[in-house]
N, C-alpha and C positions, 0 to 999 in steps of 0.2 A: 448536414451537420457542420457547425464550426466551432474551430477551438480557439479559445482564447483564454487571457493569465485569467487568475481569480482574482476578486478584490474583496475586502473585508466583506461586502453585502452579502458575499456568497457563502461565509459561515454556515449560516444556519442550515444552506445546502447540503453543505460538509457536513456536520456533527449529526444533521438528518437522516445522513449516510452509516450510523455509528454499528445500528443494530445489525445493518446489511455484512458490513466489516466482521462480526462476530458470529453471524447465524449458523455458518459449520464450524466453527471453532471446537465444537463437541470436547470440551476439557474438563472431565466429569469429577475432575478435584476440585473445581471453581464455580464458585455460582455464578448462575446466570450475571447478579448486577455483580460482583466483581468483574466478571469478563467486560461487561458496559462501560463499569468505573473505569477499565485499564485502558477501550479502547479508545475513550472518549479523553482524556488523560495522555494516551500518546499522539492524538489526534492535536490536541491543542499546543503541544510541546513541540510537536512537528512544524505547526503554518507558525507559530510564536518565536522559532527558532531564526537567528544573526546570522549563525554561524556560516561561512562559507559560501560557494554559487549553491544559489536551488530554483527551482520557479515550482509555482503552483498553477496547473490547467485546469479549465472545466471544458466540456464539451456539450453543445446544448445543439439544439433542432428548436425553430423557431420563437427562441426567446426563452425555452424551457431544459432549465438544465438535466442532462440524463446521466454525468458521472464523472468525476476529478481524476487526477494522481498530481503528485508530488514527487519533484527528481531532486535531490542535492548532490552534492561533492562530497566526496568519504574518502576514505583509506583501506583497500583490499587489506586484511588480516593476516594473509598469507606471502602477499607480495609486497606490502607496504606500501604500491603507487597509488596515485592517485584515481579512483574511479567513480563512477557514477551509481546513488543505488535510490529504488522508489520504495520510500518508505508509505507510503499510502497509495492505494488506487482502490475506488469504489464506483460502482456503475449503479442506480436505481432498477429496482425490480423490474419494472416497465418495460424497460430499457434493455435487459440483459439477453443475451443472445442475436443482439442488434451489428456486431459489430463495432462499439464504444467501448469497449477495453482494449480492441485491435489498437484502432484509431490512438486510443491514449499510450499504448504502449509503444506502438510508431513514435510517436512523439517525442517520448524520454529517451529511446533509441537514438533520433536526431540532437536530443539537447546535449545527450552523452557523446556522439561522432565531433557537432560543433565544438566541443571542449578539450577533446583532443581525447577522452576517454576509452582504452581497450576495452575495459569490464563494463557490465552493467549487472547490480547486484538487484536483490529483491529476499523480502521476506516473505513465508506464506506460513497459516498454522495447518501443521503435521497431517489434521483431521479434513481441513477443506479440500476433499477431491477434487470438487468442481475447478476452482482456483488451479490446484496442481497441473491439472489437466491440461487445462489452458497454457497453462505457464510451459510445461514441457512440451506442445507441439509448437511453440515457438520458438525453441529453442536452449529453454534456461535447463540446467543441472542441479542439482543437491551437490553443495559444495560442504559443508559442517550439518549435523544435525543436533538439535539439542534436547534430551531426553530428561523425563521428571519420573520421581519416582514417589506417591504421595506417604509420607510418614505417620506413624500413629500421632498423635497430640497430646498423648501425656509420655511425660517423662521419665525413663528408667524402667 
């Protein structure tokens, strides 16, 4: 396996990825294409984004890519400094249980130390076990959680 930045061609890699990003999202206030619309939508807002350091990786085995992240520069909530958070990582089916989320999440880890970064932040939704799972034997915490409560739609 090797990693290297993404470059525009790899789009359709990425967005290829959108449905995989949503599949345990189980958010049974949201349809299915709203969950797509949202995540395809933050997807692009994300690699579209100036703002600050980020890089975009992909990780592929012989020419074939098997799965991104995305690390930028933020601001801890709590603490104010400056930290590192990966607002995307997605790995293809194929692929998953390969190893290639390790791999990508090393990576952000280094791009975060090289920066002078303490934190390294991430998001996951509530309902993805699998993700959680992952995410806490490596290490990450539940730092804020944020909870929906779905409302009737007519009013009064």
């Amino acid at each position: 396996m090797i990693i290297r930045e993404a470059t525009y061609a790899d789009r359709e890699f990425i967005f290829g990825l959108s449905p995989t990003l949503i599949e345990n999202a189980n958010l049974a206030w949201h349809s299915d294409d709203v969950e797509l619309q949202f995540q395809n939508r933050y997807t692009m807002e994300s690699l579209d984004s100036t703002e600050g350091r980020h890089i975009t990786l992909i990780v592929e085995r012989d020419g074939v890519p098997l799965g991104f992240i995305q690390v930028v520069e933020s601001k801890d909530e709590i603490s104010q400094e400056t930290c590192s958070r990966v607002p995307l990582l997605a790995v293809s089916k194929e692929a998953q249980g390969a190893g290639v989320g390790r791999r990508l999440m090393d990576e952000a880890e280094s791009w975060a130390k090289k920066h002078g970064h303490r934190l390294l932040q991430l998001e996951v939704f509530a309902n993805n076990e699998p993700a959680r799972a992952f995410y806490e034997k490596s290490g990450y915490q539940n730092e804020t959680i944020i909870m929906v409560k779905p409302l009737s739609s007519s009013a009064g």
